[in-house]
CHARMM internal coordinates of N, CA and C (Angstrom, degrees):
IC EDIT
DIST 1 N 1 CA 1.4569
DIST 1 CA 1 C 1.5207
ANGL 1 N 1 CA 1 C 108.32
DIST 1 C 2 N 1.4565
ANGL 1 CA 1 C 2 N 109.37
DIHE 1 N 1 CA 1 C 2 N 134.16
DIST 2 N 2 CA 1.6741
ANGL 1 C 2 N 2 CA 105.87
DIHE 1 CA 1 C 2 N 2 CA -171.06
DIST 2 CA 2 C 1.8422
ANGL 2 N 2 CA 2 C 101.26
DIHE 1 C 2 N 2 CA 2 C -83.41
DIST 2 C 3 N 1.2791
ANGL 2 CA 2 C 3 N 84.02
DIHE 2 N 2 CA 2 C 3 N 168.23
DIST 3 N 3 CA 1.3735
ANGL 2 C 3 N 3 CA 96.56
DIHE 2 CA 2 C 3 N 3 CA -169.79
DIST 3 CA 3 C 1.8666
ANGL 3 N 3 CA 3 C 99.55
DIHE 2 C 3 N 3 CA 3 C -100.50
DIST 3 C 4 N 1.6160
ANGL 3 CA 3 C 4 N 117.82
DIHE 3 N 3 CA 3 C 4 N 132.36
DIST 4 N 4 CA 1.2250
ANGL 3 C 4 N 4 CA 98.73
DIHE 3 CA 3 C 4 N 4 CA 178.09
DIST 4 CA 4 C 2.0765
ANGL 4 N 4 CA 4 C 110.32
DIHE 3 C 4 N 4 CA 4 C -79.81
DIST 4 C 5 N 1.2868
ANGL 4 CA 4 C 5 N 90.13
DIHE 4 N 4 CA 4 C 5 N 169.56
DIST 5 N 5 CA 1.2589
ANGL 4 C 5 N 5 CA 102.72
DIHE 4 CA 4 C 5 N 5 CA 179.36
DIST 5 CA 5 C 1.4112
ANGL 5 N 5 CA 5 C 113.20
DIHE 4 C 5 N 5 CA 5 C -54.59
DIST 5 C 6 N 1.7248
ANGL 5 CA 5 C 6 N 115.77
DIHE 5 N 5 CA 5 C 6 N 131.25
DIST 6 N 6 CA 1.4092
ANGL 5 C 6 N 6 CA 118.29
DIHE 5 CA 5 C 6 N 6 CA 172.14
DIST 6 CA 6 C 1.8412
ANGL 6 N 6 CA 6 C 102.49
DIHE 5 C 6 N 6 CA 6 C -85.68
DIST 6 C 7 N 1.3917
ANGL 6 CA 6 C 7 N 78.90
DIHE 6 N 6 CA 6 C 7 N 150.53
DIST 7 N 7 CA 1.6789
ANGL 6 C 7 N 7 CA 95.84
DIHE 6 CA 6 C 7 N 7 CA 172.38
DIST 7 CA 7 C 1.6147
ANGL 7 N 7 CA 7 C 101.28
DIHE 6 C 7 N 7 CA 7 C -70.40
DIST 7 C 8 N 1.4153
ANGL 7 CA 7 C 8 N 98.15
DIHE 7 N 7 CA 7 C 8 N 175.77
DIST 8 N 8 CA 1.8992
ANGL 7 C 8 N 8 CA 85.08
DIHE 7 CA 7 C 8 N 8 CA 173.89
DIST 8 CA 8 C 1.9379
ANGL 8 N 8 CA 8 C 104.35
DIHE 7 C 8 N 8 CA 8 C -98.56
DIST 8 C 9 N 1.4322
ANGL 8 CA 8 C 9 N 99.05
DIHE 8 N 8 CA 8 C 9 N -7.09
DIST 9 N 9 CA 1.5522
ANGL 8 C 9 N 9 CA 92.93
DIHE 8 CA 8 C 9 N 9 CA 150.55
DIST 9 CA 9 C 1.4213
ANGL 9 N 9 CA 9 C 125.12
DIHE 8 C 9 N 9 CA 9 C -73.11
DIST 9 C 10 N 0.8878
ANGL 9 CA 9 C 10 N 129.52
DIHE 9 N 9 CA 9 C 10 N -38.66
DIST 10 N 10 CA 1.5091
ANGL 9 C 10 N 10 CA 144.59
DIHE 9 CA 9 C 10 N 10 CA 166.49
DIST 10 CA 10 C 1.7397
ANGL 10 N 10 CA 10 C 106.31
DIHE 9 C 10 N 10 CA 10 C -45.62
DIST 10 C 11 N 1.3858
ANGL 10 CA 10 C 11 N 92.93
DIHE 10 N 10 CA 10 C 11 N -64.15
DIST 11 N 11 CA 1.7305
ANGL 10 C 11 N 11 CA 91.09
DIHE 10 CA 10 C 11 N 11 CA 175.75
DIST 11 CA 11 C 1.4679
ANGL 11 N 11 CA 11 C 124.27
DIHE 10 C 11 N 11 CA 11 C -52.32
DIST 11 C 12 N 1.3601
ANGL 11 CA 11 C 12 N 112.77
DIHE 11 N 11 CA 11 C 12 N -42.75
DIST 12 N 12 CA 0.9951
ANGL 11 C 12 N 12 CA 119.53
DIHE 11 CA 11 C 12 N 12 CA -179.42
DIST 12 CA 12 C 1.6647
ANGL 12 N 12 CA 12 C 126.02
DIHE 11 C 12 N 12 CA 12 C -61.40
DIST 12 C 13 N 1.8255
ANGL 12 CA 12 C 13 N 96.38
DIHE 12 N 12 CA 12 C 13 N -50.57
DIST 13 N 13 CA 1.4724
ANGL 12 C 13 N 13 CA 100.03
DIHE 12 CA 12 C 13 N 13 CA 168.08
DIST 13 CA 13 C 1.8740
ANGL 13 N 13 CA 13 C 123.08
DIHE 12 C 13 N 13 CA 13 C -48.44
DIST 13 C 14 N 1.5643
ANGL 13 CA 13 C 14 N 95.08
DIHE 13 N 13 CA 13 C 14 N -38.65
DIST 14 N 14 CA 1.5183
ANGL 13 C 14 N 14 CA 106.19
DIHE 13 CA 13 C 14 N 14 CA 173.77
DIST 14 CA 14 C 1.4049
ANGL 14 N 14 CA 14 C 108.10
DIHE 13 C 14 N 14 CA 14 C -48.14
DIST 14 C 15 N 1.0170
ANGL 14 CA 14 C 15 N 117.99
DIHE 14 N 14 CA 14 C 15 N -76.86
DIST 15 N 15 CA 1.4986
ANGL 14 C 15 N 15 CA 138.02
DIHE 14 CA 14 C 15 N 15 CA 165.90
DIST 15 CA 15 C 1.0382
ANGL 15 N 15 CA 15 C 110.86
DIHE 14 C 15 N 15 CA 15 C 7.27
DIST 15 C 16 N 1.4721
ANGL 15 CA 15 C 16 N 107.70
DIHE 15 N 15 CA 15 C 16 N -69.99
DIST 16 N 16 CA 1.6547
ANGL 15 C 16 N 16 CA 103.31
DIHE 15 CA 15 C 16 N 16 CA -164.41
DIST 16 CA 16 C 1.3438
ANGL 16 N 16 CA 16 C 98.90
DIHE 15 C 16 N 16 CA 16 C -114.68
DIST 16 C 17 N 1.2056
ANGL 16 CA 16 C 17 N 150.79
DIHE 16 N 16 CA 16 C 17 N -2.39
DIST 17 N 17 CA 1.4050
ANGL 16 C 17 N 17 CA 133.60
DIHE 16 CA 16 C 17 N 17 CA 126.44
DIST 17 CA 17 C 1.8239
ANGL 17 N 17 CA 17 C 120.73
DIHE 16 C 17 N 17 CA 17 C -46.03
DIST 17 C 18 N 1.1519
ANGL 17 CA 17 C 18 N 126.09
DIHE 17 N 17 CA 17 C 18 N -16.08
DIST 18 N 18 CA 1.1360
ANGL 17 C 18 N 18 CA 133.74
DIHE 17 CA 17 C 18 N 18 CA 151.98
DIST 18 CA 18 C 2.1078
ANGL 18 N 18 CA 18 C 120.68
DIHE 17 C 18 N 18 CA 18 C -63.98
DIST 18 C 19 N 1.3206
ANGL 18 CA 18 C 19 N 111.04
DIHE 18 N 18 CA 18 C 19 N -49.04
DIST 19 N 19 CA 1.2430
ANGL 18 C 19 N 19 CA 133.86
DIHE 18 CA 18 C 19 N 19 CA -167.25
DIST 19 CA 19 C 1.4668
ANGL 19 N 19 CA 19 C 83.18
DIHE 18 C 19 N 19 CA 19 C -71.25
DIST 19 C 20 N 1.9788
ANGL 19 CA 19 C 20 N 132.64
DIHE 19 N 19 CA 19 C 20 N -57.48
DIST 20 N 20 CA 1.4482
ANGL 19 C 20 N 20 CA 121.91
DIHE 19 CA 19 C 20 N 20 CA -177.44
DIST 20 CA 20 C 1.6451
ANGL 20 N 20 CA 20 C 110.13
DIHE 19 C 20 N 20 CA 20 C -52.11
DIST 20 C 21 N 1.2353
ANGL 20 CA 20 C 21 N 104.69
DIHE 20 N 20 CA 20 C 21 N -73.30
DIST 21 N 21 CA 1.1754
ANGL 20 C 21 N 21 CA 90.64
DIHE 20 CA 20 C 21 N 21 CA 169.71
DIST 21 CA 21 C 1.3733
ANGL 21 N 21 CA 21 C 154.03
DIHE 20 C 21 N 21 CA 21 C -22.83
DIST 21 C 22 N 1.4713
ANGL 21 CA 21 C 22 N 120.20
DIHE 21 N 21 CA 21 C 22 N -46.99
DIST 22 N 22 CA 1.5143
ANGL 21 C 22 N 22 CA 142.03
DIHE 21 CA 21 C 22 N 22 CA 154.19
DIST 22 CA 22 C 1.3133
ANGL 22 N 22 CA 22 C 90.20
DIHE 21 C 22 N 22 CA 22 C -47.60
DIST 22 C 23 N 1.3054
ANGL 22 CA 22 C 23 N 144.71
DIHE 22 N 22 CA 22 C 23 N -75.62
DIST 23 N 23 CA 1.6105
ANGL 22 C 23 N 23 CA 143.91
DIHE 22 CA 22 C 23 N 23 CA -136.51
DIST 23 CA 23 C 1.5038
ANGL 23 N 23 CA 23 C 91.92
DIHE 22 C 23 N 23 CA 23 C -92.26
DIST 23 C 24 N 1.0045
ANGL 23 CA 23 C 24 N 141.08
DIHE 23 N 23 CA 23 C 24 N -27.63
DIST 24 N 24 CA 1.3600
ANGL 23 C 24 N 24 CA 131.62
DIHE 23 CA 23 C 24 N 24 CA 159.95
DIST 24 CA 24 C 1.2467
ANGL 24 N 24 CA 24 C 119.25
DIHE 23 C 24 N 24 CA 24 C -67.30
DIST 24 C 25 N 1.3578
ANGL 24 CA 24 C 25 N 138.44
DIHE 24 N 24 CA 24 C 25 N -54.19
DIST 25 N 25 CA 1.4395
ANGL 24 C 25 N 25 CA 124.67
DIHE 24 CA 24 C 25 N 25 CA 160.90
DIST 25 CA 25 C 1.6331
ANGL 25 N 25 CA 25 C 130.00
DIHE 24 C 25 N 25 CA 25 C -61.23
DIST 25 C 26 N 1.4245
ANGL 25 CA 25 C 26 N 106.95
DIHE 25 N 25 CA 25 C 26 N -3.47
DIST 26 N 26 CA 1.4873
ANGL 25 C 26 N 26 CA 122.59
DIHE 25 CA 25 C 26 N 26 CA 171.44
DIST 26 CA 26 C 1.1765
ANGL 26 N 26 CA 26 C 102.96
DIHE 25 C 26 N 26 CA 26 C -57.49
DIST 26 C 27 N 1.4217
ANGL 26 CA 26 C 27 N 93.44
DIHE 26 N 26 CA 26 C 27 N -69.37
DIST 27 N 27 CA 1.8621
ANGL 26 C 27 N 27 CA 114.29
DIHE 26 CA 26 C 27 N 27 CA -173.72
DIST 27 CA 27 C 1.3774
ANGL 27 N 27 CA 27 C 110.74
DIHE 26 C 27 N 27 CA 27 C -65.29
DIST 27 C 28 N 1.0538
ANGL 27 CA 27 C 28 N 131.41
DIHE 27 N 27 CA 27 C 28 N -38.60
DIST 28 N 28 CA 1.7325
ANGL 27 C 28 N 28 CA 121.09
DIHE 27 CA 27 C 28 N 28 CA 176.91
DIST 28 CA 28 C 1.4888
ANGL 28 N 28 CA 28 C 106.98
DIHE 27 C 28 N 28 CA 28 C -67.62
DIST 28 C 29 N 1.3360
ANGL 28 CA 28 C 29 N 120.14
DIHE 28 N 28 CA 28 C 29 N -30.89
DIST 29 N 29 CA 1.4181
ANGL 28 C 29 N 29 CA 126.57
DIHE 28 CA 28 C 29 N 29 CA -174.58
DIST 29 CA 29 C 2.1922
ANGL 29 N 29 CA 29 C 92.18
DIHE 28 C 29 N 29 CA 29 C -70.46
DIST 29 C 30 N 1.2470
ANGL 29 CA 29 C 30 N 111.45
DIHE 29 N 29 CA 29 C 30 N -43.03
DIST 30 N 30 CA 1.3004
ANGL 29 C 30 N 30 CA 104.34
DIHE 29 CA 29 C 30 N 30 CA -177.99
DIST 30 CA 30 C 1.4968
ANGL 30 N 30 CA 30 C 113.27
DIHE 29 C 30 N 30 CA 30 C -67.71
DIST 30 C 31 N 1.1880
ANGL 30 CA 30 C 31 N 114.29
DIHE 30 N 30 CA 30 C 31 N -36.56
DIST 31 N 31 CA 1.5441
ANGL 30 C 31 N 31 CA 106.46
DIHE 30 CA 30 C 31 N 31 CA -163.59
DIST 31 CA 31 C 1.8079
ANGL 31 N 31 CA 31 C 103.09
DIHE 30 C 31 N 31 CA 31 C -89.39
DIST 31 C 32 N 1.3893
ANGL 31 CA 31 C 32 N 110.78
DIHE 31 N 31 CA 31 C 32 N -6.86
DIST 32 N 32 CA 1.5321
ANGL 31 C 32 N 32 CA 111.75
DIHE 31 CA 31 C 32 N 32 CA 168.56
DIST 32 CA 32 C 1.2197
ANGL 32 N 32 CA 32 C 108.14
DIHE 31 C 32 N 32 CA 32 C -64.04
DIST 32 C 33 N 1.3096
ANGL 32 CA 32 C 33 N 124.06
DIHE 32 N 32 CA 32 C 33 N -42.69
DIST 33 N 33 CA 1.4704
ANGL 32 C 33 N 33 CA 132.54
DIHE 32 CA 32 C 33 N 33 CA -144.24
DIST 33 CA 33 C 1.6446
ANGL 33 N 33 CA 33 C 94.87
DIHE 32 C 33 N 33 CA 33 C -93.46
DIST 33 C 34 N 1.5968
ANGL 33 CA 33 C 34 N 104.31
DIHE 33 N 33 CA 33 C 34 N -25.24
DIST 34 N 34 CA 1.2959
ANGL 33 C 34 N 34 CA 88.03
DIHE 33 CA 33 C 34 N 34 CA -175.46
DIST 34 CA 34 C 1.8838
ANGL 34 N 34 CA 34 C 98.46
DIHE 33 C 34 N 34 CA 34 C -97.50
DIST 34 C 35 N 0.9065
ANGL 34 CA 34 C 35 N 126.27
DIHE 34 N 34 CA 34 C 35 N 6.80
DIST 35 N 35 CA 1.3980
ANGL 34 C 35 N 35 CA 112.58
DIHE 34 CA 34 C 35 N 35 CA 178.29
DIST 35 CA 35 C 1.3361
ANGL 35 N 35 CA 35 C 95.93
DIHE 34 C 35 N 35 CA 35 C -113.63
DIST 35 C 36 N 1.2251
ANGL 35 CA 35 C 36 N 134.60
DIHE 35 N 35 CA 35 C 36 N 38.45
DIST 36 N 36 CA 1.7698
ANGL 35 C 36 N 36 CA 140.36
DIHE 35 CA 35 C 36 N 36 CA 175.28
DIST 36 CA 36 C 1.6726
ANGL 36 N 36 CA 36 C 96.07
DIHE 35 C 36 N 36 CA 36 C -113.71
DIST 36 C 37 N 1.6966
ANGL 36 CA 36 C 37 N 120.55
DIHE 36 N 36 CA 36 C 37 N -32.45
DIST 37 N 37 CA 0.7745
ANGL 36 C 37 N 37 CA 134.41
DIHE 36 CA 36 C 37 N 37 CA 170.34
DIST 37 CA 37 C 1.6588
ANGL 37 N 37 CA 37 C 138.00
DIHE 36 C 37 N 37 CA 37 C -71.07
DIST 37 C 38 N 1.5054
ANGL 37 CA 37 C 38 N 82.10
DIHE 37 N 37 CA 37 C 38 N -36.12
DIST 38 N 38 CA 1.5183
ANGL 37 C 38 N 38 CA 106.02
DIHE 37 CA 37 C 38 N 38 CA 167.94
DIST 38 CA 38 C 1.3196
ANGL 38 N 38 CA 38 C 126.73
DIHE 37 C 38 N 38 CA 38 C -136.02
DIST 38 C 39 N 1.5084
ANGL 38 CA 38 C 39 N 120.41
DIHE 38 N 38 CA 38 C 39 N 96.73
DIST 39 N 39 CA 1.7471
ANGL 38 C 39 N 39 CA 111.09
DIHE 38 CA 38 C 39 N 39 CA -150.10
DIST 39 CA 39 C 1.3330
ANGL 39 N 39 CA 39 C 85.28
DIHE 38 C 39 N 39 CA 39 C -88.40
DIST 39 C 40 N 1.3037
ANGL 39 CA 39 C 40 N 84.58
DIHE 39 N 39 CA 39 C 40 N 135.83
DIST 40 N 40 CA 1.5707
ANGL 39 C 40 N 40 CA 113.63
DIHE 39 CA 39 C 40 N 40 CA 154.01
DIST 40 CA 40 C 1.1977
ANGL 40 N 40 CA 40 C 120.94
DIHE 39 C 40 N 40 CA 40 C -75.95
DIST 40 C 41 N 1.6620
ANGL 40 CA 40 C 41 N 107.49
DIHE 40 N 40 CA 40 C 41 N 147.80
DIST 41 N 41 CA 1.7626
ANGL 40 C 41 N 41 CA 128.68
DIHE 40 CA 40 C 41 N 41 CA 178.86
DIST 41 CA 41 C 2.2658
ANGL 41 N 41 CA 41 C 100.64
DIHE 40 C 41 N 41 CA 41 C -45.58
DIST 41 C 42 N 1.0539
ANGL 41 CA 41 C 42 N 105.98
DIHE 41 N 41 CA 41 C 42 N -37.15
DIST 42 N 42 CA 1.0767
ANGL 41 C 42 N 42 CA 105.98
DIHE 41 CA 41 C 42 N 42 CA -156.07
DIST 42 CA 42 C 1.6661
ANGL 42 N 42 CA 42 C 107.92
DIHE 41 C 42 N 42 CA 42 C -80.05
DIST 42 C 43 N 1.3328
ANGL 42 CA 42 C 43 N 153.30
DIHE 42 N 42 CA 42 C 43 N 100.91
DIST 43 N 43 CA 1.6945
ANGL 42 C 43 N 43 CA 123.83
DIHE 42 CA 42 C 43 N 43 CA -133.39
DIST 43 CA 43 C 1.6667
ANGL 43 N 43 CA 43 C 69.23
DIHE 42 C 43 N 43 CA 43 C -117.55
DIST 43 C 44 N 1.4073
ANGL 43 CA 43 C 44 N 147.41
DIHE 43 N 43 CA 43 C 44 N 41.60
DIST 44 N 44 CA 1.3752
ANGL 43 C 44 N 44 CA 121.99
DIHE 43 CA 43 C 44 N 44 CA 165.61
DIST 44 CA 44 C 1.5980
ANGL 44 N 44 CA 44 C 87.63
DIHE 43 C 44 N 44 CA 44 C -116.55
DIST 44 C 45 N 1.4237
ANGL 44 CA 44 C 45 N 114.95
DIHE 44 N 44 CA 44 C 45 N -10.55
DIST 45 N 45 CA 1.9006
ANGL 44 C 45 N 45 CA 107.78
DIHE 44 CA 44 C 45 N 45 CA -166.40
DIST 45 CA 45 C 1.6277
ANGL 45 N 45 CA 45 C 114.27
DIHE 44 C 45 N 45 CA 45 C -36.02
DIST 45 C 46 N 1.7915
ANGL 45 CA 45 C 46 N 98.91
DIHE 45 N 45 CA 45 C 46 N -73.99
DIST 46 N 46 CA 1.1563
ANGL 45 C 46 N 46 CA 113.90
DIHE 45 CA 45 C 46 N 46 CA 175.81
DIST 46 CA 46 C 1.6095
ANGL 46 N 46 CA 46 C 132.49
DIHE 45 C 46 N 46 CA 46 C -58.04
DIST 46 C 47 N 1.2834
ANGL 46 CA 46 C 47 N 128.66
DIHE 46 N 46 CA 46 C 47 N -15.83
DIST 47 N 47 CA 1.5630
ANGL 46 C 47 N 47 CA 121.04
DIHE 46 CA 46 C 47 N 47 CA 147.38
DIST 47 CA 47 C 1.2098
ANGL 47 N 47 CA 47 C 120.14
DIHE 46 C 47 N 47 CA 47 C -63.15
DIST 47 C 48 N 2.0192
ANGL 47 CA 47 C 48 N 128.07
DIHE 47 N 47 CA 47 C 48 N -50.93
DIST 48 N 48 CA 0.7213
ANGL 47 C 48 N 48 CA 104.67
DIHE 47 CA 47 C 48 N 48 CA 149.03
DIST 48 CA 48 C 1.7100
ANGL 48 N 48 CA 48 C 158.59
DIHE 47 C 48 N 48 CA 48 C -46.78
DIST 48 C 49 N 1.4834
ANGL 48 CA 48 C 49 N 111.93
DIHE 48 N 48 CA 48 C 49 N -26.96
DIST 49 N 49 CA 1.5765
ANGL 48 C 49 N 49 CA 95.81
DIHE 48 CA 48 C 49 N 49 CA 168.59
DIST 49 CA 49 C 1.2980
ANGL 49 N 49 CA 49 C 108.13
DIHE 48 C 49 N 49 CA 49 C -78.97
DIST 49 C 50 N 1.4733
ANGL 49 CA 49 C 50 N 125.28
DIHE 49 N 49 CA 49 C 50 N -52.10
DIST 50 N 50 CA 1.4136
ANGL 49 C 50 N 50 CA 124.04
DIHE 49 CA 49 C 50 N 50 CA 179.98
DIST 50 CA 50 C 2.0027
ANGL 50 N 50 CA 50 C 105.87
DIHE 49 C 50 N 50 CA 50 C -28.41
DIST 50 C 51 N 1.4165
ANGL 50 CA 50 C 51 N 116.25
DIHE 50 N 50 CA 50 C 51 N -57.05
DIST 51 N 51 CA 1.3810
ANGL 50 C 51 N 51 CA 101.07
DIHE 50 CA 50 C 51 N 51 CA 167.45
DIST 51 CA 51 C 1.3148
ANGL 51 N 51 CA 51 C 115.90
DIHE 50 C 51 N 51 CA 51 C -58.28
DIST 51 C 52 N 1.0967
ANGL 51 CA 51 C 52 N 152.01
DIHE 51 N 51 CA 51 C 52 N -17.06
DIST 52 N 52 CA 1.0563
ANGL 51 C 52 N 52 CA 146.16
DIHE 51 CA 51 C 52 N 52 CA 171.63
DIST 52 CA 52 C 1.4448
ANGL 52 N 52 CA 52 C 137.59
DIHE 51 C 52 N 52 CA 52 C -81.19
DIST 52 C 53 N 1.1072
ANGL 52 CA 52 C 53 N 77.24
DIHE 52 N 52 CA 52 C 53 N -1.75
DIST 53 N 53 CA 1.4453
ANGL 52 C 53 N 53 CA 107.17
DIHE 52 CA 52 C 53 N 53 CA -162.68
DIST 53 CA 53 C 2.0161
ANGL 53 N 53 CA 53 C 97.07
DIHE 52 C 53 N 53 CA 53 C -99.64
DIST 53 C 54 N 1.5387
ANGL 53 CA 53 C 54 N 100.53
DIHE 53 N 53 CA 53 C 54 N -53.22
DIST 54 N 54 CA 1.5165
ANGL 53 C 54 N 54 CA 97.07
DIHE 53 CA 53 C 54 N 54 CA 176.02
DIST 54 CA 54 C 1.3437
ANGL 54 N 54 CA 54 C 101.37
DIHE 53 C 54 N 54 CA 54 C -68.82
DIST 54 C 55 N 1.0372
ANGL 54 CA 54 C 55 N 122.04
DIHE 54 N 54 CA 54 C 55 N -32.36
DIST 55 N 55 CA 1.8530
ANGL 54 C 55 N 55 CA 112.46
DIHE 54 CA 54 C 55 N 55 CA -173.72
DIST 55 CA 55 C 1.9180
ANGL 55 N 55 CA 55 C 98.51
DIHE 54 C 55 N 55 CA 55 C -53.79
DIST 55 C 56 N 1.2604
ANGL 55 CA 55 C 56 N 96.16
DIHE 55 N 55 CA 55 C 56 N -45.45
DIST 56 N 56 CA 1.6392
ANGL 55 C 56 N 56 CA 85.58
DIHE 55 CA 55 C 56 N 56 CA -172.14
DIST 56 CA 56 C 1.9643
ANGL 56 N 56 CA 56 C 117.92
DIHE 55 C 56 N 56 CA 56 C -77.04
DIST 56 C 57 N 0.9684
ANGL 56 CA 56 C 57 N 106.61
DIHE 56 N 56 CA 56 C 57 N -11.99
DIST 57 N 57 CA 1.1722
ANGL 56 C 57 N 57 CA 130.52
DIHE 56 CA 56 C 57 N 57 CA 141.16
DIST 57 CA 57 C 1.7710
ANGL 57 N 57 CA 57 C 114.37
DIHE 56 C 57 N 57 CA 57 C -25.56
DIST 57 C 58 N 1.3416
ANGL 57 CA 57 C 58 N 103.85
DIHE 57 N 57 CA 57 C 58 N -102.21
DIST 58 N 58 CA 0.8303
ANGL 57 C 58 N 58 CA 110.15
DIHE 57 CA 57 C 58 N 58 CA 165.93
DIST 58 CA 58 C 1.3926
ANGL 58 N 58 CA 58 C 131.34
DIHE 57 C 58 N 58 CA 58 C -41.91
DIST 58 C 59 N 1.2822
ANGL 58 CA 58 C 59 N 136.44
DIHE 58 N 58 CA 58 C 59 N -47.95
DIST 59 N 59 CA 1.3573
ANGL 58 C 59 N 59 CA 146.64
DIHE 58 CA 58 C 59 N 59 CA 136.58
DIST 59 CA 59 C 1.4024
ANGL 59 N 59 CA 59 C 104.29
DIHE 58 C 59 N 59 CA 59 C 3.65
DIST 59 C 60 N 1.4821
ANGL 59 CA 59 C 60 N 107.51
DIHE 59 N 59 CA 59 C 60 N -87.42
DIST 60 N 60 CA 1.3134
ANGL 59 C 60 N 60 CA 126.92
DIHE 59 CA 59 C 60 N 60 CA 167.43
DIST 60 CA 60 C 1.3844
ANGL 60 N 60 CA 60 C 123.08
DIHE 59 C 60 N 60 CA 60 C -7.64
DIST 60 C 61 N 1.4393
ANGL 60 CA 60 C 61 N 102.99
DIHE 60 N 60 CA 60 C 61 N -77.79
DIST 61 N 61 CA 1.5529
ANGL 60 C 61 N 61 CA 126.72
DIHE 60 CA 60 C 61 N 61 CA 173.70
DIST 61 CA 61 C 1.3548
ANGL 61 N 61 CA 61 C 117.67
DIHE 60 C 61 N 61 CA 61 C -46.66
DIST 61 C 62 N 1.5468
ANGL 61 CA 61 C 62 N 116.63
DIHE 61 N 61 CA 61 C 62 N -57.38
DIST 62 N 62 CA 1.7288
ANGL 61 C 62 N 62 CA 103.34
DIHE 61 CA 61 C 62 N 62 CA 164.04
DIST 62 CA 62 C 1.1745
ANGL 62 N 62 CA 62 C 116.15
DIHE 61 C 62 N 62 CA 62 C -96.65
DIST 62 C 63 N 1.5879
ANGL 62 CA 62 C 63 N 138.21
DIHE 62 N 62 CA 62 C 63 N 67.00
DIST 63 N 63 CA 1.3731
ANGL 62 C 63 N 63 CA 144.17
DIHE 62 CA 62 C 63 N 63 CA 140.26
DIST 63 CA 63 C 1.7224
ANGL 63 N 63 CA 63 C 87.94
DIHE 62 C 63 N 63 CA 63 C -121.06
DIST 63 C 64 N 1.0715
ANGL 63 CA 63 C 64 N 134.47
DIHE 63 N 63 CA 63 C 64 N -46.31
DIST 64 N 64 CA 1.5389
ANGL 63 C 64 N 64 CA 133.84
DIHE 63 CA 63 C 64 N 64 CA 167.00
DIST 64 CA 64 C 1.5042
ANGL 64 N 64 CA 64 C 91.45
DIHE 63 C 64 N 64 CA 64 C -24.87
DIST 64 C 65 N 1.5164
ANGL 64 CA 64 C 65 N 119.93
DIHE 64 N 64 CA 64 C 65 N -84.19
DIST 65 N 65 CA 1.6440
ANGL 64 C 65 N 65 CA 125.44
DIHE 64 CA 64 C 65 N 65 CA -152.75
DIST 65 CA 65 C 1.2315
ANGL 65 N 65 CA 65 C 107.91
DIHE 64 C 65 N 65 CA 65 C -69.08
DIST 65 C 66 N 1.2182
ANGL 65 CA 65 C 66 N 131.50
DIHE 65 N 65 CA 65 C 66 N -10.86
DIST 66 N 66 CA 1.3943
ANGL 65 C 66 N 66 CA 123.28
DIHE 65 CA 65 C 66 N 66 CA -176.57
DIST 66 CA 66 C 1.4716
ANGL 66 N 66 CA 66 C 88.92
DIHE 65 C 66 N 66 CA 66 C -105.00
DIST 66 C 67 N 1.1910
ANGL 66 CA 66 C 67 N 139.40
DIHE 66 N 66 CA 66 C 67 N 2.72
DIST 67 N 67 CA 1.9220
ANGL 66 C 67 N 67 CA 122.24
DIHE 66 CA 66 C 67 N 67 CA 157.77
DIST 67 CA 67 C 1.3439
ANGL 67 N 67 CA 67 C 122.48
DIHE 66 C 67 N 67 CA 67 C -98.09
DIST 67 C 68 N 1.6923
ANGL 67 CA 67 C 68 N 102.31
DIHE 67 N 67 CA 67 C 68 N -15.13
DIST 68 N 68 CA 1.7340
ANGL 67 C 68 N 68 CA 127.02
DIHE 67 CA 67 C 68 N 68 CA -178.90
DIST 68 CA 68 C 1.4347
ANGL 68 N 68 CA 68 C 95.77
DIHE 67 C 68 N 68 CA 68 C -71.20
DIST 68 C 69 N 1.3915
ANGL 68 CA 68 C 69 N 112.42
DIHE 68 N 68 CA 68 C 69 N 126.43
DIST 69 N 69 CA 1.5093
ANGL 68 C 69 N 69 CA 113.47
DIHE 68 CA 68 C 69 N 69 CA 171.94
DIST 69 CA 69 C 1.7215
ANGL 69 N 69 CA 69 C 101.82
DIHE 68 C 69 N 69 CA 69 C -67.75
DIST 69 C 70 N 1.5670
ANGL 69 CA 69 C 70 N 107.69
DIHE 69 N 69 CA 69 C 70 N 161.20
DIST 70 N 70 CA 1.8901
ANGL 69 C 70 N 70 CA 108.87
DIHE 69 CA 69 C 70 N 70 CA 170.38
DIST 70 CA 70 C 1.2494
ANGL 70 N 70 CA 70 C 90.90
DIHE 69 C 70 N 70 CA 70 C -77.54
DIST 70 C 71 N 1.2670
ANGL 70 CA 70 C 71 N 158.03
DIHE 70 N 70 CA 70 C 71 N -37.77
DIST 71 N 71 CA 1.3950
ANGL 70 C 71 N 71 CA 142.18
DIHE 70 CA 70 C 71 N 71 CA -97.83
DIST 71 CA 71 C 1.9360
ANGL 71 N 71 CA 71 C 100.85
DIHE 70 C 71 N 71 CA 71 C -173.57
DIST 71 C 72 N 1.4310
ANGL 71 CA 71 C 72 N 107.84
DIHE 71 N 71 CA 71 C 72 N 129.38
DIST 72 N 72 CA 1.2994
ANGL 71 C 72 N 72 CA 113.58
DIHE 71 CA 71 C 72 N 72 CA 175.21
DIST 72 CA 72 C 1.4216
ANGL 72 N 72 CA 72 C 115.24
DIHE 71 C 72 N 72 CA 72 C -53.83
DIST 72 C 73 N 1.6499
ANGL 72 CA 72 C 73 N 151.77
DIHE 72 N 72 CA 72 C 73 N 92.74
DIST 73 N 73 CA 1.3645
ANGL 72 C 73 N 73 CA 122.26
DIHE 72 CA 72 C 73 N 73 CA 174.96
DIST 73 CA 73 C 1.7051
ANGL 73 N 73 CA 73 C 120.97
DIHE 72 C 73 N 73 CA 73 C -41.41
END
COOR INIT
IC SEED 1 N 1 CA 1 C
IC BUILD
């Protein structure tokens, strides 16, 4: 199913709701790595971000396709 045309407000909003995203899974990817290192009291922490982590993932992936043109200009 094609995607309709973004406004270049649209793009833009994508944009940097895209850019949060990236910097939010940056940082969850950092603070996993550092609590793999140092377990925490809490032993549900790290499943939870790791899910959270694919959610943003996914996130990712459809703000990706809705900035990906369908069609070669």
């Amino acid at each position: 199913m094609a995607n309709p045309p973004l406004t270049p407000e649209d793009q833009e909003r994508y944009q940097a709701r895209l850019q949060a995203l990236i910097v939010e899974h940056r940082d969850l990817d950092q603070v996993i790595s550092h609590l793999a290192e140092n377990p925490p009291p809490d032993q549900l922490l790290v499943p939870r971000l790791k899910k959270r982590k694919l959610q943003l993932r996914d996130q990712i992936w459809e703000v990706e396709a809705l900035l990906m043109p369908d069609e070669p200009a």
